[in-house]
PDB file of N, CA, C and O in Angstrom:
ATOM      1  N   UNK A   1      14.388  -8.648   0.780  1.00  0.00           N
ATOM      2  CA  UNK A   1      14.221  -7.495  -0.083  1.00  0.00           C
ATOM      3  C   UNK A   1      13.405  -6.442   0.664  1.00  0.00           C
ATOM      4  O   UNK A   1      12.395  -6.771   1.287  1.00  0.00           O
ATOM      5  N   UNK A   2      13.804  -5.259   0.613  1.00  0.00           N
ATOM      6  CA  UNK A   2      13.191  -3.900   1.259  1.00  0.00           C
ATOM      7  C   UNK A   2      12.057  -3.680   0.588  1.00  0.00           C
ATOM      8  O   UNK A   2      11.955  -3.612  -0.637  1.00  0.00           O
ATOM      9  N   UNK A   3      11.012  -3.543   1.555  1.00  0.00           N
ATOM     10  CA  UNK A   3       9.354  -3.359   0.601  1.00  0.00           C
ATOM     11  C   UNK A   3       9.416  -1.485   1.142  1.00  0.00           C
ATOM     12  O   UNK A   3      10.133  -1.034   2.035  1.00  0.00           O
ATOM     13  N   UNK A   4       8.540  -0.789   0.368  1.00  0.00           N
ATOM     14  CA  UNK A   4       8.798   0.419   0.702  1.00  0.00           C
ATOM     15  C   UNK A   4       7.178   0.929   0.066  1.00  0.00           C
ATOM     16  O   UNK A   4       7.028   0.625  -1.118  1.00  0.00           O
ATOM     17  N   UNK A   5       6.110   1.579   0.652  1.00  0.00           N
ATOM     18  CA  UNK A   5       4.663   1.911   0.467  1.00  0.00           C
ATOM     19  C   UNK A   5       5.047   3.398   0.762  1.00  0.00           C
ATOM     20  O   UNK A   5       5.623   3.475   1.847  1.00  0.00           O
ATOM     21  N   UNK A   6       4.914   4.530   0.171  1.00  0.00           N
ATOM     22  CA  UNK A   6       4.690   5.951   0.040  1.00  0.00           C
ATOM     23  C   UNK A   6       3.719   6.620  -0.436  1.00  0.00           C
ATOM     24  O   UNK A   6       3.581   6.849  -1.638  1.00  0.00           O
ATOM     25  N   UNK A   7       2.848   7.050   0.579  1.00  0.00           N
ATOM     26  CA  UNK A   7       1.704   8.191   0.303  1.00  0.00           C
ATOM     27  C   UNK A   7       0.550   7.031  -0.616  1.00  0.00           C
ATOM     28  O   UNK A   7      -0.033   7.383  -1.641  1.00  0.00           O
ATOM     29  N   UNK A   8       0.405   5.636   0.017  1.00  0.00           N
ATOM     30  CA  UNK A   8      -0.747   5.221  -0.754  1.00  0.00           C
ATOM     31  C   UNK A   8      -1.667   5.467  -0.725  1.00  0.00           C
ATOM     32  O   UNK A   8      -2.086   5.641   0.419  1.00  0.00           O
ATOM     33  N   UNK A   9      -2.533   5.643  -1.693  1.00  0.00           N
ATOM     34  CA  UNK A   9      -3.811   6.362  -1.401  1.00  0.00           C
ATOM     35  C   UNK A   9      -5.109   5.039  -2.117  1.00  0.00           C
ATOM     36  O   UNK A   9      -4.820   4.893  -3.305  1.00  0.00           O
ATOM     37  N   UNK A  10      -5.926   4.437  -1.866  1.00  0.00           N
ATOM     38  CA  UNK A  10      -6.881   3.741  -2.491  1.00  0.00           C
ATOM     39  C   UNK A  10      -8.196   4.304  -2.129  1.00  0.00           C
ATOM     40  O   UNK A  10      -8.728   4.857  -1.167  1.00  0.00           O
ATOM     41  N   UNK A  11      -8.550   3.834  -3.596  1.00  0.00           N
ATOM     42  CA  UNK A  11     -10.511   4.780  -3.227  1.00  0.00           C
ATOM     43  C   UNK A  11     -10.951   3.363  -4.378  1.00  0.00           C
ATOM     44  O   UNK A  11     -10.353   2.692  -5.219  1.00  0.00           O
ATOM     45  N   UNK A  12     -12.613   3.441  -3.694  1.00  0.00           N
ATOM     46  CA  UNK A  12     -13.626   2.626  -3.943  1.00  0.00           C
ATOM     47  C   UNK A  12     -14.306   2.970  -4.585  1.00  0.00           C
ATOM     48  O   UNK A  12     -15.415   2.516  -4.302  1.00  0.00           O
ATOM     49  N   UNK A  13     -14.321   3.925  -5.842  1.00  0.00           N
ATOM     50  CA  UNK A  13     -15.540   4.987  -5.908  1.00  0.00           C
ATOM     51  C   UNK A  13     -14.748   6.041  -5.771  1.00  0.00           C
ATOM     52  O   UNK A  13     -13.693   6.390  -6.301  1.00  0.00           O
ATOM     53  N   UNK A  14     -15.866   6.746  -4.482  1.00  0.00           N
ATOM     54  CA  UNK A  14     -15.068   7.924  -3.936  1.00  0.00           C
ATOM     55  C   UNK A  14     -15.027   8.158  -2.784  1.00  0.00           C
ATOM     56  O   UNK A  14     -14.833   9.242  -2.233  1.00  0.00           O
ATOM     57  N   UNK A  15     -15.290   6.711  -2.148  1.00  0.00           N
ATOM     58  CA  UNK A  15     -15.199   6.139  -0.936  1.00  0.00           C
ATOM     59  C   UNK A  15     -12.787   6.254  -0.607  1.00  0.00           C
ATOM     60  O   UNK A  15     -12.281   5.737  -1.604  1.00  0.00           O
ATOM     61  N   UNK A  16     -12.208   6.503  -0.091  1.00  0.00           N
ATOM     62  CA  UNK A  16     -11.125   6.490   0.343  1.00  0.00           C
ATOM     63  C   UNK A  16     -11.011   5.329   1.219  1.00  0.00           C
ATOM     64  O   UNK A  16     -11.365   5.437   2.393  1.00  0.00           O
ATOM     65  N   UNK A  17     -10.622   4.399   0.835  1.00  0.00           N
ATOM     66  CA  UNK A  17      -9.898   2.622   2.098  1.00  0.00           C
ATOM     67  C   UNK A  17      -8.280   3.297   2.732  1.00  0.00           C
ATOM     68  O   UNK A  17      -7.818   3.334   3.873  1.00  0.00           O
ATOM     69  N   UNK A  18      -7.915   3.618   1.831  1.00  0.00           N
ATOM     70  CA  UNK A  18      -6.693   4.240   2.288  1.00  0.00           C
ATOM     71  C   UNK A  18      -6.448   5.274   1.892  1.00  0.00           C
ATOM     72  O   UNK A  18      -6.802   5.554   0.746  1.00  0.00           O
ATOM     73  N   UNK A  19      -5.690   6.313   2.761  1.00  0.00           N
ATOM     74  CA  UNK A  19      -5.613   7.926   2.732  1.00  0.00           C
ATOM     75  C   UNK A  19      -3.874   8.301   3.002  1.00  0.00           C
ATOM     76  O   UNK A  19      -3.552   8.861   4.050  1.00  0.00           O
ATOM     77  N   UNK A  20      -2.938   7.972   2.067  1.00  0.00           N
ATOM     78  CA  UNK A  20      -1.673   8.798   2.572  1.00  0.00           C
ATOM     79  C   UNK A  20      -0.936   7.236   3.600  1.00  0.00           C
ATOM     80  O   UNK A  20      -0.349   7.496   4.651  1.00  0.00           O
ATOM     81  N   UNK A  21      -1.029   6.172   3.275  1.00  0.00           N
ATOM     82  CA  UNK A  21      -0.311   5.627   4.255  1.00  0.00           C
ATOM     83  C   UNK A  21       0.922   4.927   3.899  1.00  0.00           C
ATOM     84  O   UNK A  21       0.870   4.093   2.995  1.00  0.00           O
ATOM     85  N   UNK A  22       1.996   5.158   4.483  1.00  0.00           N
ATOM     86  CA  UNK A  22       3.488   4.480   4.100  1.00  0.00           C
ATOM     87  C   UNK A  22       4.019   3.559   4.875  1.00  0.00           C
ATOM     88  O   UNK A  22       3.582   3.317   6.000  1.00  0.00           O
ATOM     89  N   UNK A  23       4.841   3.064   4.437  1.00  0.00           N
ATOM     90  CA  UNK A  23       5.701   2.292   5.396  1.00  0.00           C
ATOM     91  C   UNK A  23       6.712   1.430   4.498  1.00  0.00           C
ATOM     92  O   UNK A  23       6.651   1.253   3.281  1.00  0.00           O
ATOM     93  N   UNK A  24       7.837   0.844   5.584  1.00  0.00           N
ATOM     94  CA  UNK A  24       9.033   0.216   4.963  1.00  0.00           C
ATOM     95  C   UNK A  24       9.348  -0.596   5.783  1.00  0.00           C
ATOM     96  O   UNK A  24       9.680  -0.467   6.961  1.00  0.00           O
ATOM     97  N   UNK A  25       9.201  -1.801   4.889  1.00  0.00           N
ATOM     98  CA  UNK A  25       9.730  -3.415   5.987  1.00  0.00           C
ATOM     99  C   UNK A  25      10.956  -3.867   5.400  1.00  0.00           C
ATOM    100  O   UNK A  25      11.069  -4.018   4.183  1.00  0.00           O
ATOM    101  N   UNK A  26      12.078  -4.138   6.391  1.00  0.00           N
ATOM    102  CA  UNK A  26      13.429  -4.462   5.894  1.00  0.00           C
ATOM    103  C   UNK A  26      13.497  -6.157   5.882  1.00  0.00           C
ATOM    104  O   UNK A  26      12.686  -6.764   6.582  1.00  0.00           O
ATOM    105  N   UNK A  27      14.205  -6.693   5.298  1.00  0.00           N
ATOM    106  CA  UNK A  27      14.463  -7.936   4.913  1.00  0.00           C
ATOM    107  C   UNK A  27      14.546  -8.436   6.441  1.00  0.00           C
ATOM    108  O   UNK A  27      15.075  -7.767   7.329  1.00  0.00           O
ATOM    109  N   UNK A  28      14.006  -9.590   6.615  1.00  0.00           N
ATOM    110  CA  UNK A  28      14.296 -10.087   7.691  1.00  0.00           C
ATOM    111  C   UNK A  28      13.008  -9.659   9.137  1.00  0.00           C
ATOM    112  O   UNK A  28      12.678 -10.324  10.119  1.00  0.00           O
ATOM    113  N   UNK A  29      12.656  -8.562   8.757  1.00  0.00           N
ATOM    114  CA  UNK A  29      11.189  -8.160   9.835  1.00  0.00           C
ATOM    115  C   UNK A  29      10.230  -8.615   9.035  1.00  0.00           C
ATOM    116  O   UNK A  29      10.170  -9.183   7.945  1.00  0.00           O
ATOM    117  N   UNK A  30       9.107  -8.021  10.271  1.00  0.00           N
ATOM    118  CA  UNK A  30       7.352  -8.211  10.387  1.00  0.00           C
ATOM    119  C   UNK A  30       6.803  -6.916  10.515  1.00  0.00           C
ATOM    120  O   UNK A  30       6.935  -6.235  11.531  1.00  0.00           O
ATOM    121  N   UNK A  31       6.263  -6.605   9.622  1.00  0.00           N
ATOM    122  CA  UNK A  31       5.320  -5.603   9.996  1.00  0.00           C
ATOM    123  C   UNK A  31       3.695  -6.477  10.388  1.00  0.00           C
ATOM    124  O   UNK A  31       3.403  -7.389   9.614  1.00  0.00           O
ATOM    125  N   UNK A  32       2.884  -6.231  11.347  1.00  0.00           N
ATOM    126  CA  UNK A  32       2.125  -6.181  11.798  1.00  0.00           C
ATOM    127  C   UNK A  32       0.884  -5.209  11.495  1.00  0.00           C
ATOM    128  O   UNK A  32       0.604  -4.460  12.431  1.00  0.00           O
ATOM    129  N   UNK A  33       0.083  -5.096  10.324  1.00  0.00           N
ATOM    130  CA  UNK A  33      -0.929  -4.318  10.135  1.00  0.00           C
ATOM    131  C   UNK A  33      -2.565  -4.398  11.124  1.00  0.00           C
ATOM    132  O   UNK A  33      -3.525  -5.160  11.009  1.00  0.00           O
ATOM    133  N   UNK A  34      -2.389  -3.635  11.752  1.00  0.00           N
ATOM    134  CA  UNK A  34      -3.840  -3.834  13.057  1.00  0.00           C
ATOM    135  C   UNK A  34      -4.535  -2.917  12.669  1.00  0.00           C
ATOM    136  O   UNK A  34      -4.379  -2.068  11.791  1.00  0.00           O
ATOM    137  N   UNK A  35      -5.728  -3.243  13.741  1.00  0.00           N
ATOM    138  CA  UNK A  35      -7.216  -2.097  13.466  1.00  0.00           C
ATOM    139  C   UNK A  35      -8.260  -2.466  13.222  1.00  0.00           C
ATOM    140  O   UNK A  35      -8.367  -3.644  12.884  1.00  0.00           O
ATOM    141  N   UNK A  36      -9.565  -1.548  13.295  1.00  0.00           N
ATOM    142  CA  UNK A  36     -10.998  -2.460  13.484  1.00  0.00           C
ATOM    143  C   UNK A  36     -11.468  -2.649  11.909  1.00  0.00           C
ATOM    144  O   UNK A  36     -11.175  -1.780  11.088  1.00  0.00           O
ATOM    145  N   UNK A  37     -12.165  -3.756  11.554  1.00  0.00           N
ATOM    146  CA  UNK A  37     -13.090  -3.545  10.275  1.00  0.00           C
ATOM    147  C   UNK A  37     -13.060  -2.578   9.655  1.00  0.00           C
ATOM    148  O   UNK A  37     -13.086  -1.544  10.322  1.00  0.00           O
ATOM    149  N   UNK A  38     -13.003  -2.458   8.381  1.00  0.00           N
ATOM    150  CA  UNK A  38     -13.144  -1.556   7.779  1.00  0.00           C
ATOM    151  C   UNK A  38     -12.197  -0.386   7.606  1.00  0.00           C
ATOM    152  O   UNK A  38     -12.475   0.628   6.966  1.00  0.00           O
ATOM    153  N   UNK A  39     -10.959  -0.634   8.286  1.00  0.00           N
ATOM    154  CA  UNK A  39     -10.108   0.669   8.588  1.00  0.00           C
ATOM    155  C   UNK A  39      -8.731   0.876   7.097  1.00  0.00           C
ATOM    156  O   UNK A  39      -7.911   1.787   6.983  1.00  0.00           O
ATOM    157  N   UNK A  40      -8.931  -0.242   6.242  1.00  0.00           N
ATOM    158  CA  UNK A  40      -8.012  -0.500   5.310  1.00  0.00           C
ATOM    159  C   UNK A  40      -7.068  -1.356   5.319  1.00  0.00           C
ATOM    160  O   UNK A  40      -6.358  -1.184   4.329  1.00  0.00           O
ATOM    161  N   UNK A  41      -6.682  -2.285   6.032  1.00  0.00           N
ATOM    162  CA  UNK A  41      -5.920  -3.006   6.162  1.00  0.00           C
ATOM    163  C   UNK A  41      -5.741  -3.985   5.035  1.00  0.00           C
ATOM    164  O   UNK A  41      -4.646  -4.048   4.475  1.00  0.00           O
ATOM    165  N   UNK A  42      -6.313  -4.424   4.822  1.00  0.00           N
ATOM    166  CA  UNK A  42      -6.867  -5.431   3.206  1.00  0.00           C
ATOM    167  C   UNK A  42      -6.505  -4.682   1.920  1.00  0.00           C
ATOM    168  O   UNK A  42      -5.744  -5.086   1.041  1.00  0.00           O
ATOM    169  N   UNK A  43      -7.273  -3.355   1.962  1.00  0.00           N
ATOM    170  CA  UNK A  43      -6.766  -2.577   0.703  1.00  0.00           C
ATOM    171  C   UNK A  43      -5.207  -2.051   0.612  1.00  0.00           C
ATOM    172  O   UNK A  43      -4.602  -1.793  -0.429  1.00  0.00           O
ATOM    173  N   UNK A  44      -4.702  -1.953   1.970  1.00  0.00           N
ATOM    174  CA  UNK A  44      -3.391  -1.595   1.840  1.00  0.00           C
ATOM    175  C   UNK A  44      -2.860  -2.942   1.274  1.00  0.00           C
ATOM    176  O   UNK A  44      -2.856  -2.985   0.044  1.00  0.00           O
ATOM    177  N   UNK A  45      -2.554  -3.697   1.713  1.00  0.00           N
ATOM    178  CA  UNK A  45      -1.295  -5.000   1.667  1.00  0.00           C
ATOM    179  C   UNK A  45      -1.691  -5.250  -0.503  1.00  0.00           C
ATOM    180  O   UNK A  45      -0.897  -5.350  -1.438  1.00  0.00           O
ATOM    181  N   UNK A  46      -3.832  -5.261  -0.461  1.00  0.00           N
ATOM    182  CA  UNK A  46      -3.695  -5.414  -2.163  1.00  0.00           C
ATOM    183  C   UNK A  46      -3.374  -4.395  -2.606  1.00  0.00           C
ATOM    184  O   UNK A  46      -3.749  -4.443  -3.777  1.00  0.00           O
ATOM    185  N   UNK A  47      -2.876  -3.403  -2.421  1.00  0.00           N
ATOM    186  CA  UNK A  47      -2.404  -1.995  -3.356  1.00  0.00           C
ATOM    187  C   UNK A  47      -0.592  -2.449  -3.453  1.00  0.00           C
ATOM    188  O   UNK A  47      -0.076  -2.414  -4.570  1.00  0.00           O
ATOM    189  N   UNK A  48       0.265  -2.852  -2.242  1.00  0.00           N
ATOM    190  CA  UNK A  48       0.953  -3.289  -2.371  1.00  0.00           C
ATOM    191  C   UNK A  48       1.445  -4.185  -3.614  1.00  0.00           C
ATOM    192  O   UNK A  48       2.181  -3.885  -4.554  1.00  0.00           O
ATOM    193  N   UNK A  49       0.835  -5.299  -3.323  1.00  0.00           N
ATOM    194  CA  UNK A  49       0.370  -6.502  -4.075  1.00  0.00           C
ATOM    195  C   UNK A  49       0.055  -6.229  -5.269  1.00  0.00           C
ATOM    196  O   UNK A  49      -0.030  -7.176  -6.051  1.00  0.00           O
ATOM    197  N   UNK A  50      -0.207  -4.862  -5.752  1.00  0.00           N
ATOM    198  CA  UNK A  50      -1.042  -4.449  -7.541  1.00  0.00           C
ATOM    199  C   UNK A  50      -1.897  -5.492  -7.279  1.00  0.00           C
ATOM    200  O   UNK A  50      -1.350  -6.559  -7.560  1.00  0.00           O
ATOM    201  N   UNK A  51      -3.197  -5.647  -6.786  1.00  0.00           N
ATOM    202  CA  UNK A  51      -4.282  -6.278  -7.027  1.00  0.00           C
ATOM    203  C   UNK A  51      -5.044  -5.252  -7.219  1.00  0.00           C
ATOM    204  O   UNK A  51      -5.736  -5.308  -8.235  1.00  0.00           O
ATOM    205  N   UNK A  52      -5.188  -3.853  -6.228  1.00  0.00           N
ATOM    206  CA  UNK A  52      -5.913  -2.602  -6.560  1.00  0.00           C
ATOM    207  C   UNK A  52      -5.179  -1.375  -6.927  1.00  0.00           C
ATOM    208  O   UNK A  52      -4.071  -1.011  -6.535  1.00  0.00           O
ATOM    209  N   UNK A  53      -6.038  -0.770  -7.796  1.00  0.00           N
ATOM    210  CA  UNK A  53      -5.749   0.451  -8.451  1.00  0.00           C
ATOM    211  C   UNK A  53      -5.361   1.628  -7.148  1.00  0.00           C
ATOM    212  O   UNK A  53      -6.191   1.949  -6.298  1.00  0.00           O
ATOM    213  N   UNK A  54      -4.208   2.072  -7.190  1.00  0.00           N
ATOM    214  CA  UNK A  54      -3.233   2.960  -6.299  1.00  0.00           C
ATOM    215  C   UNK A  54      -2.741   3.946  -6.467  1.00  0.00           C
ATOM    216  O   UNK A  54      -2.331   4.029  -7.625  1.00  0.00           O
ATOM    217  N   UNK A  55      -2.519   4.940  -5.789  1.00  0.00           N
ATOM    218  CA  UNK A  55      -1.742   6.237  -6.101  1.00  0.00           C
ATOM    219  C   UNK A  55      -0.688   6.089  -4.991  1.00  0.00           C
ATOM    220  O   UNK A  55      -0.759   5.397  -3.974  1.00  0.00           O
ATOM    221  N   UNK A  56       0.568   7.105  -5.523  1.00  0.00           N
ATOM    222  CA  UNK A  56       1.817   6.616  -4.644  1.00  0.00           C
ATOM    223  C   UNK A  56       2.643   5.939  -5.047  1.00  0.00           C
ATOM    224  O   UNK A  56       2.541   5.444  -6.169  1.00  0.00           O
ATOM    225  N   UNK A  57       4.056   5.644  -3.993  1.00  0.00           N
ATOM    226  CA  UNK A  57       4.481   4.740  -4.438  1.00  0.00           C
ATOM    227  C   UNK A  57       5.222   3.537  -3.862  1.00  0.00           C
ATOM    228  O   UNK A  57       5.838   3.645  -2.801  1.00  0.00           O
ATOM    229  N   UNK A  58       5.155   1.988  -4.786  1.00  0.00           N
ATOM    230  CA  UNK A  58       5.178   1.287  -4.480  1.00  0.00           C
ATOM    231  C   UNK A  58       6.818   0.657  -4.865  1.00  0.00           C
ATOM    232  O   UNK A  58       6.997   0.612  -6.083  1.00  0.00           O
ATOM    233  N   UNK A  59       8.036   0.165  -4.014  1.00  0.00           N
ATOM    234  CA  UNK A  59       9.078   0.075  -4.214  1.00  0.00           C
ATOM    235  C   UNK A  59       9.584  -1.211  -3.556  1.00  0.00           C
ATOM    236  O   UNK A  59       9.654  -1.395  -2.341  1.00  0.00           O
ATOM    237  N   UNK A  60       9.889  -1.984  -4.413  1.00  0.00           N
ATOM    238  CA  UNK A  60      10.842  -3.511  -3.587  1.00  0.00           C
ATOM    239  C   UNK A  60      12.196  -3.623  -3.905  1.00  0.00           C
ATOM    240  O   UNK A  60      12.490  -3.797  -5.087  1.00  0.00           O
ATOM    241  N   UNK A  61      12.998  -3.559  -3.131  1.00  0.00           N
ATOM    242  CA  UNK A  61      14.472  -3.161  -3.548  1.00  0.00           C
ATOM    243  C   UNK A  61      14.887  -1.914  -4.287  1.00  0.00           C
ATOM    244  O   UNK A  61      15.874  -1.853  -5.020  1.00  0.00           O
ATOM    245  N   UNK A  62      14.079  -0.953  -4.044  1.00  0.00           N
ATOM    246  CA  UNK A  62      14.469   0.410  -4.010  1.00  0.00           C
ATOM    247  C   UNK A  62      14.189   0.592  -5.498  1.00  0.00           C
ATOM    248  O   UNK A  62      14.725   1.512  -6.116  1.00  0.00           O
ATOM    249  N   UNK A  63      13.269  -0.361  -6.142  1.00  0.00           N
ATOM    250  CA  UNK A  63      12.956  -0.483  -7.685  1.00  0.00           C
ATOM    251  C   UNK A  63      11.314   0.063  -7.609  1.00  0.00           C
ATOM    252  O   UNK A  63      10.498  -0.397  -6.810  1.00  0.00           O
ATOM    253  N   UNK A  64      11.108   0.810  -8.307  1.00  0.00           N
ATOM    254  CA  UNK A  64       9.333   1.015  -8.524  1.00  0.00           C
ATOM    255  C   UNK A  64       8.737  -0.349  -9.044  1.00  0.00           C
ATOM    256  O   UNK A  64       8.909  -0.788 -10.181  1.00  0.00           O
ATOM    257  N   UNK A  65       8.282  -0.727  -8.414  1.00  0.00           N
ATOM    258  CA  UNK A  65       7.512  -2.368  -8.847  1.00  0.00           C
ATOM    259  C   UNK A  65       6.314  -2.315 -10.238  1.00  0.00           C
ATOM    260  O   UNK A  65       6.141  -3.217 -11.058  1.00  0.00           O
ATOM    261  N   UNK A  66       5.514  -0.825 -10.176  1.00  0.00           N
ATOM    262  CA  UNK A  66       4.767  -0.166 -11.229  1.00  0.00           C
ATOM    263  C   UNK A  66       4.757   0.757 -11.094  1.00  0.00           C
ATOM    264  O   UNK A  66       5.440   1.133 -10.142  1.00  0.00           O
ATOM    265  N   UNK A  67       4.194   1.573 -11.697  1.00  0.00           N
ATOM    266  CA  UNK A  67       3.424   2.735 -11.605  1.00  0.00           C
ATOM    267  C   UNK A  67       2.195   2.596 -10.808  1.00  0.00           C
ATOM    268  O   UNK A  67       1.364   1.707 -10.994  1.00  0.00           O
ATOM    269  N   UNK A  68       2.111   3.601  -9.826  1.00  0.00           N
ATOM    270  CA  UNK A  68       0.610   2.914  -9.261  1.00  0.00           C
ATOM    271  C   UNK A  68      -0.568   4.122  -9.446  1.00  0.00           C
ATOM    272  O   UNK A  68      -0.327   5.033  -8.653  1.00  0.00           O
ATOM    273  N   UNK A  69      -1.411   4.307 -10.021  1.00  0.00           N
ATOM    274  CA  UNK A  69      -2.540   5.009 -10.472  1.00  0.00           C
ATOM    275  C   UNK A  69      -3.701   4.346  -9.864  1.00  0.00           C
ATOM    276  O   UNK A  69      -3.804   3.127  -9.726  1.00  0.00           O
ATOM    277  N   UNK A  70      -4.710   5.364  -9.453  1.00  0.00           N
ATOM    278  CA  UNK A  70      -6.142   5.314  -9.085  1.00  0.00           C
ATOM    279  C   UNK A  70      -7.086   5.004 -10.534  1.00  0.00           C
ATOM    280  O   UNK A  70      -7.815   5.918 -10.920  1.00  0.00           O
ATOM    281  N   UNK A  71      -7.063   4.138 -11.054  1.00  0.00           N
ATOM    282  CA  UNK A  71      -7.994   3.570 -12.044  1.00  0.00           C
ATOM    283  C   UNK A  71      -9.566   4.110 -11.951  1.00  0.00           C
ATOM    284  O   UNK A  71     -10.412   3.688 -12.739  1.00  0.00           O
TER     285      UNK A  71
END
């Protein structure tokens, strides 16, 4: 199933973990998320995941999975 992340945005507060970041993994690949501490990597994959409150959008099989809002 096609995962698809557009313009996610996550904030802590008003701290920003993630700022605008997208991407699209096709059935069958790896995406590889790298980078030092602290750079968002964690908050991206749980914004994915709906574990954290998100802006943007979040799509698996070309379906909106939720609505994703900054709580």
């Amino acid at each position: 199933m096609r995962i698809e992340a557009r313009s996610l945005i996550v904030r802590y507060g008003k701290t920003f973990a993630v700022a605008g970041a997208s991407a699209e993994v096709e059935p069958g690949t790896v995406l590889a998320v790298v980078g030092p501490n602290g750079s968002g990597k964690s908050s991206l994959v749980k914004a994915i995941a709906g574990l954290v409150p998100a802006s943007g959008e979040i799509l698996f099989g070309g379906r909106p999975e939720r609505p994703a809002r900054i709580g």
